[in-house]
C-alpha positions, 0 to 999 in steps of 0.5 A: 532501459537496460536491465543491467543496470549497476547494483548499489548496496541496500541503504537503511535510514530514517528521516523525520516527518512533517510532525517530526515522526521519524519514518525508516526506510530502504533502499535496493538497486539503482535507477529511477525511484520507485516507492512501494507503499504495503498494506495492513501488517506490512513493514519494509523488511518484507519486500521480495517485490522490491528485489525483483524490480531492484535490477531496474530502479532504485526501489524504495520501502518504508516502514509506515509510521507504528510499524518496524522501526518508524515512530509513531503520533497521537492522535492518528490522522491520514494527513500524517501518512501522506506527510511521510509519504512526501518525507520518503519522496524528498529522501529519493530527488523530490519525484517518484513512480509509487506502487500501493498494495491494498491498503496503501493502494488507497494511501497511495491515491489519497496522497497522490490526489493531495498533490504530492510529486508522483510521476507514475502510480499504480495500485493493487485492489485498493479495499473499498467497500463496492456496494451497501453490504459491503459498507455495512459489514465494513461499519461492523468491523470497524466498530469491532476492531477499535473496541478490541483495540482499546481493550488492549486485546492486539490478538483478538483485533489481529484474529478479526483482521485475518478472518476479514481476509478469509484465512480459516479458522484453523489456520489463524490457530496455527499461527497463533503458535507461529513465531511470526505470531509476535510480531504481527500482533504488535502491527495489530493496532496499525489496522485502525490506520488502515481501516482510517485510510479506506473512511466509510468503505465508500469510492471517494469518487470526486477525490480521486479525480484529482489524482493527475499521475498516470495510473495503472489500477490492477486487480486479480484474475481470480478474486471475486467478482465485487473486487475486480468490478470495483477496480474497474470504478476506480480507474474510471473515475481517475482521469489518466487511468487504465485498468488491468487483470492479473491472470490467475491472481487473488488478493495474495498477489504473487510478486513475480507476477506483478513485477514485470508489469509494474517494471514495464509501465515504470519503464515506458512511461516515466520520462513521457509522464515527467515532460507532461 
């Protein structure tokens, strides 16, 4: 496909789930659809990936439900997150290609696994729990940040969170002071979606296989060696999977790094995969 490809404006909307929730969205560039779908504290106002890859296709971010400008449902349940997933896949044509970053790697695989219309799917370090110790410090947090989340206590559950993703001490200090401050600690009880999302920590190894899209499992050339052994059981247990190292890269993926290689699995693939 070409790269100049014709730019349309960015489009904002919003489109009602299944359980009527509405979910907002945005829309950069043209070409065939692709649906970025972030990890905890994401909204899709902060998508520099979706720029880059907006030269190609008509790149798609939303806002899960209880962040930005999307609703929200009591009680929570993963079924609802896959129902607006499928409301954002009918707003593009009914069909799309998802990337999934951490967290929504996992949502991603979940959604795709329930047999929503995903032609290509690719996902970054979805955050499973790789072994027993892992799974246990996984219980430990989640015990933790549903306590400090009912207590009302937003800022302690996001100071747990981003200690959980090995920021110092010090520097969650510094943020505290941040303006960005405010508005991370009012996502703060979307962390128990997330946590919801990944379950016990355990592979769901017999789900994911029945994912049926092409999928691409990435991982960093530089995050620990528990991550990049766990994204290797993930695409074994998908059935069309490949697995891929991100030189240089940690669980903080650099957009510009992972761009050209989602716009070349995009790229190469999605007519293959739709006539398949």
């Amino acid at each position: 496909m070409s790269s100049a490809v014709r730019h349309s404006p960015s489009a904002h909307g919003q489109d009602p789930s299944r359980d009527g929730t509405l979910i907002a969205h945005r829309r950069r560039g043209d070409g065939p659809p692709v649906i970025l779908v972030g990890g905890a504290l994401s909204t899709a106002a902060e998508a520099p990936l979706a720029e880059l890859l907006a030269s190609r296709f008509s790149v798609v971010t939303y806002d899960r439900r209880g962040r930005g400008s999307s609703g929200d449902g009591a009680p929570y349940a993963v079924e609802r997150e896959v129902e607006d997933l499928a409301a954002v896949i009918d707003r593009v044509g009914g069909r799309a290609s998802v990337f999934g970053m951490s967290s929504g790697g996992a949502l991603a695989l979940e959604a795709q696994a329930a047999g929503l219309p995903v032609d290509l799917l690719a996902v970054y370090e979805p955050p499973f729990a790789p072994d027993a110790p892992g799974r246990r410090a996984k219980a430990r947090y989640a015990s933790r940040l549903h306590r400090l989340l009912s207590d009302g206590d937003r800022a302690a559950a996001l100071e747990l969170f981003l200690s959980l993703a090995g920021i110092p001490a010090d520097m969650i200090a510094r943020m505290r002071h941040a303006p960005l401050w405010r508005g991370l600690e009012s996502l703060a009880h979307t962390l128990a979606y997330d946590d919801a999302i990944l379950g016990n920590g355990t592979v769901p190894t017999e789900r994911l296989g029945s994912v049926t899209a092409r999928t691409m499992v990435l991982t960093g050339g530089f995050s620990p060696t528990p991550m990049r052994t766990l994204t290797r059981v993930l695409a074994d247990a998908i059935p069309r999977a490949r697995h891929r190292t991100l030189t240089g890269q940690t669980h903080d993926l650099a957009p510009q790094v992972v761009a050209p290689v989602l716009a070349e699995f995009f790229s190469k693939d999605v007519y293959v995969s739709r006539a398949s």
